[in-house]
N, C-alpha and C positions, 0 to 999 in steps of 0.2 A: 713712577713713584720712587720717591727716595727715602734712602734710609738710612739712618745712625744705629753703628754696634759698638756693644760693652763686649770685650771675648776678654775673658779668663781674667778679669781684672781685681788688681790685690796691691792696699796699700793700709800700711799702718802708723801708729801714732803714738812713738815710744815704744812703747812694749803693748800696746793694745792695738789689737786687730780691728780696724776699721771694717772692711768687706776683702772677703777670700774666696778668690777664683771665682767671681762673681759675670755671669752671661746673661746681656738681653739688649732687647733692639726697641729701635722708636723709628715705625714711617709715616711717613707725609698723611696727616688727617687726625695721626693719633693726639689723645690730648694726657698726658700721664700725670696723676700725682703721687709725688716722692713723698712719702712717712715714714715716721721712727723718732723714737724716744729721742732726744735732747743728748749728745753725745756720741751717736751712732755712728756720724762722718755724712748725713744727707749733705751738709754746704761742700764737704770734701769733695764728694763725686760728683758734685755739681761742677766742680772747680778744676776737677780733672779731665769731665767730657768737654768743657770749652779751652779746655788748654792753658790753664793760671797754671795749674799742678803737675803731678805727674806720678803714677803708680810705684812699687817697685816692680810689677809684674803684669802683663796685659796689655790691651791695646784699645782704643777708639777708633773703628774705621769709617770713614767717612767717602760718596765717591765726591769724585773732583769737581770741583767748583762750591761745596759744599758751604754752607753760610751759616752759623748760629750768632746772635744777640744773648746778650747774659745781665741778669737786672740782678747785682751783687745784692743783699739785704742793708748795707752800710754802702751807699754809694761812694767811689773813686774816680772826683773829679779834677782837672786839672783847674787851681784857683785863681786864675789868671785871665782865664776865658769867662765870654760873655755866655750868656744863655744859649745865644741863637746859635754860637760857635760850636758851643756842647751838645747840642742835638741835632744838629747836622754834619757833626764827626764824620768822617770817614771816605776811604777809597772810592766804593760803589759807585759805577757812574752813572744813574740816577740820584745817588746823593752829593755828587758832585755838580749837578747839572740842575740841582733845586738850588746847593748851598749858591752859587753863581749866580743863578735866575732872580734870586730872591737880594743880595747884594746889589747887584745893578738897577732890579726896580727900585731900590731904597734910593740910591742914587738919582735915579732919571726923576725921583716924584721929587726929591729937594731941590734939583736944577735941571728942569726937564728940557732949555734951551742949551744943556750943553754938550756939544757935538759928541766927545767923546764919549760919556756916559749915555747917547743915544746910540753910537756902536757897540758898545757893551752889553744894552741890554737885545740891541735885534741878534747879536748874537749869539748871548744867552739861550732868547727867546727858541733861537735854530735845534740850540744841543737841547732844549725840553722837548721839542717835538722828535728829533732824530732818538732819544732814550723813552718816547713815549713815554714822560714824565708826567703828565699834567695829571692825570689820576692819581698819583703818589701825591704830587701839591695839596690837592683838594684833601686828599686823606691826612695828610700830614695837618692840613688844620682847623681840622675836625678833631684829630687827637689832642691838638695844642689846646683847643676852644673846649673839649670835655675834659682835660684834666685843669684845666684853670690855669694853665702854661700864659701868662696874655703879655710880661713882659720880658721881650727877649733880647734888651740890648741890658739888662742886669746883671750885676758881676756874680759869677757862683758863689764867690768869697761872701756874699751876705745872704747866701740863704739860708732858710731853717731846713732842719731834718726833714720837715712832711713835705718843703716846694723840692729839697732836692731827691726828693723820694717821686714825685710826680715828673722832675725835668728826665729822670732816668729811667721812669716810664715812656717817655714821650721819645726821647732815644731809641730804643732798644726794637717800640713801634713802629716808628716812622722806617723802619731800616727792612721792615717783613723778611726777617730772615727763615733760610729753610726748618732751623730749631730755635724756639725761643724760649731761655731758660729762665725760669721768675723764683728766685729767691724771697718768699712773703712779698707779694706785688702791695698787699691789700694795707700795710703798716701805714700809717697815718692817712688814709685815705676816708673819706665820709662817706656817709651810703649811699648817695646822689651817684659818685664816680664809681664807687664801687658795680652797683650797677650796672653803670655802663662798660665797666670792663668786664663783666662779667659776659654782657652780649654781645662784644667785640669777640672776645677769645673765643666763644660759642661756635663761630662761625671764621674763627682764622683758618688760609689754606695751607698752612705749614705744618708744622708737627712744634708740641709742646711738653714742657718738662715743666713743673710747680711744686715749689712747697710750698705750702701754706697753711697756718694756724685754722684758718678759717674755713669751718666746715659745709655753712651753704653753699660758699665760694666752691671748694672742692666737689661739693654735692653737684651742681650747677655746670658745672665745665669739663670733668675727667669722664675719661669713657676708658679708662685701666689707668690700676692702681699697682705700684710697687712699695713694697714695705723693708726695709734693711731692719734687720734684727737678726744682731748676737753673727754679725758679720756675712750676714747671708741675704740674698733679693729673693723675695716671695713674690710671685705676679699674681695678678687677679684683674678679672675682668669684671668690665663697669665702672660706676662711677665709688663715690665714697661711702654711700648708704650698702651699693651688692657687696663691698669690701666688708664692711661691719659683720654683714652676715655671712661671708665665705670663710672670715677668719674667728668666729664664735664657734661655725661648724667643726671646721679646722682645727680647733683648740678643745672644740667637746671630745672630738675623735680621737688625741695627743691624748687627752688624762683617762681615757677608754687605757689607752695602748700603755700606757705610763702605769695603770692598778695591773693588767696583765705581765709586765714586767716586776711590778714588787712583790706580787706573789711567786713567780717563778723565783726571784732573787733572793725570796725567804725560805726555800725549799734546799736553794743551791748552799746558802749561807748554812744551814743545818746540816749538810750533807759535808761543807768544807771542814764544820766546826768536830764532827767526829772523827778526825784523826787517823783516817787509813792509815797502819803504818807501812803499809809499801799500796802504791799506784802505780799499775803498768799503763804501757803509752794510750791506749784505749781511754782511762780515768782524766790523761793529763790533757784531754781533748774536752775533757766536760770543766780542768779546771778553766783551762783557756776561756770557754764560755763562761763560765762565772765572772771571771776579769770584764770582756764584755760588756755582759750585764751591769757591773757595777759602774763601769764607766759610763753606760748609756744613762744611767737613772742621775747620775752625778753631771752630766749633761744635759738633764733634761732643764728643756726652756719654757715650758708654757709660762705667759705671762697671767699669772691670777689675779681676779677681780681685788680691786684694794677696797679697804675699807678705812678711814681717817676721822676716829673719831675722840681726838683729843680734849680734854678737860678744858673746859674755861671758867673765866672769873665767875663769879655771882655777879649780877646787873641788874639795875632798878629798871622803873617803867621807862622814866624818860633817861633819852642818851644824849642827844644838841638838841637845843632850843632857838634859833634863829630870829633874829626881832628886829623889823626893820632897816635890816643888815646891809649896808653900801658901800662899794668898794671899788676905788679907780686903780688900775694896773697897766701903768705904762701910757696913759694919758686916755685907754679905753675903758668904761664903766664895765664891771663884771658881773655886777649885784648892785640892786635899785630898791630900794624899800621894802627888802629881800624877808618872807618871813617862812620857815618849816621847820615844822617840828618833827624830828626822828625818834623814834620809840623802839625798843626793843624786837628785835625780831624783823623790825623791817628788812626790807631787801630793796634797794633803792638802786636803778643805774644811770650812770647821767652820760649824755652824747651829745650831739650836736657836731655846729663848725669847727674848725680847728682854729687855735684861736683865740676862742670865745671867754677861754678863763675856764673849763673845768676842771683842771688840775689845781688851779687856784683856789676853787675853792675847796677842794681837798685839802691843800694847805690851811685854810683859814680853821677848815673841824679839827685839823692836829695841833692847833697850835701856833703854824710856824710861820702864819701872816694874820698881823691885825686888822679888824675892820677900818674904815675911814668913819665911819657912823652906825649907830645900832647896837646891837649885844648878841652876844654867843654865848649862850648858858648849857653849860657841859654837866652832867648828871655826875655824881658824887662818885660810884663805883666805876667808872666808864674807864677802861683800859684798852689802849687803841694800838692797832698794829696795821703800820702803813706800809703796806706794798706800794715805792716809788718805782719811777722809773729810770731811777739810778740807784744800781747795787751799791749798797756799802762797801767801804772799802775791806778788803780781803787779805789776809796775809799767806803769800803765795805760797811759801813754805811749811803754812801748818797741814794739816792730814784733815778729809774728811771728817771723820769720826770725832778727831780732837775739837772741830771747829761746833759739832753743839756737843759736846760733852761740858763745855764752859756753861751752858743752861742746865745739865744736869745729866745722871751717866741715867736716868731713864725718869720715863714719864706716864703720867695717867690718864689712863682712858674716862671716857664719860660714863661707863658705868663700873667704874673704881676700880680695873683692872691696870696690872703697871708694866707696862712694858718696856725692853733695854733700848738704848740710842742704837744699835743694828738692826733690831727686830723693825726698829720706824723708818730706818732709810731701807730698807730690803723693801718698805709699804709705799715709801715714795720714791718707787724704783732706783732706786741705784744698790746695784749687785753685790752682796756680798766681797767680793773680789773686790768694787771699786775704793772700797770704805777705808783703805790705807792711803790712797791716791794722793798727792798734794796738789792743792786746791789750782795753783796755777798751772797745774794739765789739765785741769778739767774745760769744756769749750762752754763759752758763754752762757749757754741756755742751759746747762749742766750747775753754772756757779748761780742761774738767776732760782732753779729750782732749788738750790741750799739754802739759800737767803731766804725762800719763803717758807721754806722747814721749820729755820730757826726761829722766824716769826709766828707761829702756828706753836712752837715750844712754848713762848711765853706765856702761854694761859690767856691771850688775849677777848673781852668779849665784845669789841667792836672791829670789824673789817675794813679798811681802805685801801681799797685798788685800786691802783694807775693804770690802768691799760696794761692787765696781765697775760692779756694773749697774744702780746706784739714777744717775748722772748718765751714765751713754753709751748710745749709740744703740745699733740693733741692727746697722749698718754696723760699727762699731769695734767693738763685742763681737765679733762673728767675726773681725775681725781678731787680736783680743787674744787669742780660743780658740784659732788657728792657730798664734801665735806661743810661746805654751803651749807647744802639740802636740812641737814641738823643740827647744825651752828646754832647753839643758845640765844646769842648776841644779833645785835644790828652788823650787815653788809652795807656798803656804800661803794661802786664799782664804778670806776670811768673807764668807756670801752668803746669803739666800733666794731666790735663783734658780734653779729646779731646772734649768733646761735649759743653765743657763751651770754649776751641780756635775757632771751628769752628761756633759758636752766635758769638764772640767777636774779633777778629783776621782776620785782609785780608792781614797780611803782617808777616812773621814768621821770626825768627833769630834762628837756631839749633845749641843749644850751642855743641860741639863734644869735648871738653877740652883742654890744654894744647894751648888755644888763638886759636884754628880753629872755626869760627862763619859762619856757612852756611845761607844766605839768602835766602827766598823761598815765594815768590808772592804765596797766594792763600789759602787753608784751610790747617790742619792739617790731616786731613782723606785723602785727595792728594795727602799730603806727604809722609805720611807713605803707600799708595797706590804706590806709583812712587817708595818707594826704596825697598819696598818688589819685586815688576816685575823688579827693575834695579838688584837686588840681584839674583833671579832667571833668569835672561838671562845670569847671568857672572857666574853661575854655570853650566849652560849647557853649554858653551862658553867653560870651561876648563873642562868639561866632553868628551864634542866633541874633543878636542886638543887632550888629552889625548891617545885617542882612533886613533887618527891619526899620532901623535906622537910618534912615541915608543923612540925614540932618543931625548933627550931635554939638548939642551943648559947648562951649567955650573948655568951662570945666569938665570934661569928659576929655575933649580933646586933649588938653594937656597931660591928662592921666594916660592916655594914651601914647603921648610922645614919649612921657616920662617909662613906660614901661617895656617901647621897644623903638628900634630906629624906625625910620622913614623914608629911607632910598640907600640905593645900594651906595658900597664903597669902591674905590674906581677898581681891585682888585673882581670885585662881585659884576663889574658892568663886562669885565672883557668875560667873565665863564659864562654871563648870560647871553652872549652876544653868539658862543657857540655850544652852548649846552644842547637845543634841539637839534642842531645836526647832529651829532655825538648820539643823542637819542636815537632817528632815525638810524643813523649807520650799526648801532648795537641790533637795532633790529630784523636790519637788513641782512646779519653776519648770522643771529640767531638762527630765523629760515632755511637757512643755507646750510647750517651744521645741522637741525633735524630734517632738512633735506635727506642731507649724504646720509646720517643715518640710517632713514628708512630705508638706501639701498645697497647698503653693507650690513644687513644682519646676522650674514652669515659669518660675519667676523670679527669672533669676540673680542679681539688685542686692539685692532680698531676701532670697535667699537667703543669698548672701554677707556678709550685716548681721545674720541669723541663725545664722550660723556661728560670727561672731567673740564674738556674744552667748555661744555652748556653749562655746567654748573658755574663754570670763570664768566663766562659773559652774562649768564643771568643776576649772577651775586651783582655783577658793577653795573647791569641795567637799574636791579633795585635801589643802589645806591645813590645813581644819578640820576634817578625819577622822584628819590627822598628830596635830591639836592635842588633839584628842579621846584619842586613845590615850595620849598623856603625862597629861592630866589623869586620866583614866580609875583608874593608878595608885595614887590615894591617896584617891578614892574612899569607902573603908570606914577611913581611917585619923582 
């Protein structure tokens, strides 16, 4: 079992303490995820255990030969390289010995009579078997085929945010490093992938590190939790749900100890304030503790529950009116004879493909794109604040405080209470201490939570969210789902966040592209509940047919062509051609290891080194029994 250490690790940022003297380990099984407020330094320490960075103080030890993968959250590619180039980077010689493999077949299949490229690839072929590569190949694409990787001679230089957020998935994967560190894996991914990376990572044999906004995601994957806050690792065991409640406990028990502390400190405070006029050294031992005390209470960090319930406009019934609404964006329709009406109070989230135009139409209820055809009838008090997903611009040099003190040095609550622009950032956490800061120290998720401040200042009573949980934390997401919850005004939220749709959303729009907009009353976790069992009854539906069938229709057939292939690809003819022995041989190794167990019981180190041996061959027997039964299909075609 191996292992990655944090020892006494300390590094800061300006004059602000990131993490101090901070100790803890990750081995081989573990799945960790990294939290903390927006600002804390999680990308820092991410950045430091793979070695971008470097502490002023502490160390990473790693034993020898040690591997880690790092999925930056803004991928860093070179723009020059083709796809295939980009995810099959690297020294490793398995990943030398695919990148070759896979070059030369390209090669022999465009001139498969010429000599040279027929020594190329048998000897290719040699260094896959001598690296025991061919189980990496197959896995490698499988990961290509589920993240939607499919063209890999494209230049990096034209991809979007979300393909190169999947190519550096597909990296990072393909590599099974011993720690594999995911900076928001989930950011522009749709729930289909998401998914599946969820039950990929579930079952990785390496050890893992994540941040991530997304709380299913975390719920679903981590089996311990570390938390940095106020420069400190707090550990917890389990996933993100035992976290919630170790650190509520945790924090019941802090403000327990925090009322025992202010009483004693109002005791001391009355006792300083009488004036002994002489203290012998006996006395100067209790002022000493007073000092203490004060310090402690003036340290003290529980984070309290926020409340955000700022004043908005007055709003009529209706807020957009939508009418027949049609809109081409970039040569693909977005909206087709598009009609909804938003009312007040709604809570509306839209998803889907990526892609598909939901941002656009966000655009279209601000304002800031016209229809091609139809009408967009905007309610008369309707005052909109759009959360994009590009911050304003920021002037580096102003302060915190200064930057909404320009909306006003304070503002009103919803039920007419007024409170100062510190009392509101201390509620949308950021510390007292930070409020002098200028703005360009602050880190990204730090500037993206100001900007939604300021927007929330303006008294706004309509909501538009771009995808607000791809730059905040899971601190200010709850804040922001609370402040929902009693929001006057209509919400309108574009998201892949299922756990931040279903706080925020009782009304879905599923963008599906090319202007097909599915409505769908109710949560996000329903929906995609309802089309995974509507998808599995129409697969047993034409499983049954099938089998009952033996004659089919002209038209049937072709629906059929149309909705899968027909015979393998010459890739798929050579794994079928050894996929059953591979089978047998797994089986035959299986035996053999619960053999020997049975006759080494008496030793636990062995046995233990035989265990994890059965778990490695059983995981790749499942997989290539999966793999088998798809090939299996086309068989006789």
């Amino acid at each position: 079992m191996k292992e990655m250490k944090v020892v006494n690790l300390t590094k800061t940022y300006g004059e602000k303490v990131l993490f101090d003297d901070i100790n803890f380990s990750i081995q081989t099984g573990e799945r960790v995820g990294l939290i903390g407020v927006n600002g804390t330094g999680k990308s820092n320490l991410l950045n430091v255990i793979t070695g971008k960075d470097s502490g002023e103080k502490g160390e990473i030890q790693t034993p020898k030969g040690y591997t880690m993968g790092y999925l930056l959250q803004e991928q860093e590619f070179n723009e020059e390289l083709t796809v295939f180039d980009t995810i099959f980077e690297g020294d490793t010689p398995v990943l030398v010995a695919l990148r070759n493999y896979e070059k030369a077949l390209e090669n022999l299949i465009l001139d498969a009579m010429n000599e040279k490229h027929q020594k190329a690839y048998t000897k290719a072929e040699q260094a896959m078997n001598d690296h025991d590569a061919w189980l990496a190949e197959t896995n490698a694409k499988t990961i290509l085929s589920k993240l939607g990787v499919i063209d890999l001679e494209q230049p990096i230089a034209t991809l979007s945010g979300g393909q190169r957020k999947r190519v550096g998935l597909a990296q990072v994967l393909i590599q099974e490093p011993d720690l594999l560190v995911l900076d928001e894996p989930t950011n522009h991914l749709d729930f289909k992938t998401i998914t599946w990376l969820e039950n990929y990572l579930s079952s990785y044999r390496g050890a893992l590190l994540l941040v991530t906004h997304d709380r299913y995601f975390l719920d679903r994957i981590a089996n311990r939790m570390i938390e940095l806050s106020h420069g400190k690792a707090i550990m917890y065991s389990g996933n993100y749900e035992s976290y919630i409640i170790a650190r509520a406990e945790r924090q019941e028990a802090s403000i327990r100890a925090d009322h025992k502390r202010k009483q004693l400190y109002t005791k001391e405070l009355a006792w300083m304030r009488t004036g002994a006029k002489a203290r012998s050294t006996k006395q100067q031992a209790r002022i000493n503790r007073f000092s203490d005390l004060e310090e402690n209470l003036q340290q003290s960090n529980v984070d309290d529950s926020v409340e955000m319930n700022l004043e908005g406009s007055r709003i009529g019934k209706r807020v957009f009116d939508l009418r027949d609404a049609s809109l081409t964006f970039v040569g693909h329709p977005i909206i087709e004879k598009f009609n909804l009406l938003i009312q007040a109070k709604d809570r509306i989230g839209i998803s889907g493909k990526n892609g598909a135009g939901k941002s656009t139409l966000l655009n279209v209820l601000a304002g800031r794109i016209s229809l091609d055809s139809g009408e967009l009838v905007v309610g008369e008090t309707v005052k909109v604040a759009y959360y994009t997903q590009m911050t304003e611009e920021m002037d580096p040099k102003k302060r915190v405080i200064s930057f909404l003190q320009e909306i006003g040095e304070e503002v009103e609550t919803s039920n007419g209470e007024r409170i100062s622009v510190t009392n509101l950032l201390e509620q949308f956490l950021f510390e007292k201490s930070s409020h002098g800061t200028l703005i360009g120290k602050l880190s990204g998720g730090e500037k993206r939570r100001l900007y939604l401040l300021k927007l929330l200042m303006q008294k706004p009573n309509v909501l538009l969210l771009d995808e607000p949980t791809n730059d905040l934390d899971i601190a200010t997401l709850t804040v922001l789902e609370d402040y929902i919850e009693t929001f006057p005004g209509a919400v309108i939220s574009v998201s892949h966040d299922r756990y931040f749709l279903d706080k925020t959303a009782e009304k879905l729009l599923i963008f599906e592209g090319e202007g097909k907009i599915i409505p769908y009353f109710g949560t996000i976790t329903d929906y995609i509940a309802e089309e995974e069992e509507e998808k599995m009854e129409y697969q047993e539906k034409r499983s049954s047919d099938k089998g009952s069938n033996k004659e089919t229709t002209g038209s049937n057939k072709a629906v059929e062509k149309e909705e899968s292939k027909e015979k393998f690809t010459y890739l798929e003819r050579k794994e079928w051609d050894s996929i059953e022995q591979e089978l047998l041989d797994l089986d035959t190794e299986i035996v053999a290891v619960q053999k020997e167990m049975s006759e080494n019981g008496s030793n636990s180190a062995y046995l233990q080194e035989l265990q994890e041996k059965l778990s490695s061959l059983e995981k790749t027997l499942g997989e290539k029994m999966t793999r088998w039964e798809y090939l299996s299909q086309f068989e006789n075609n």
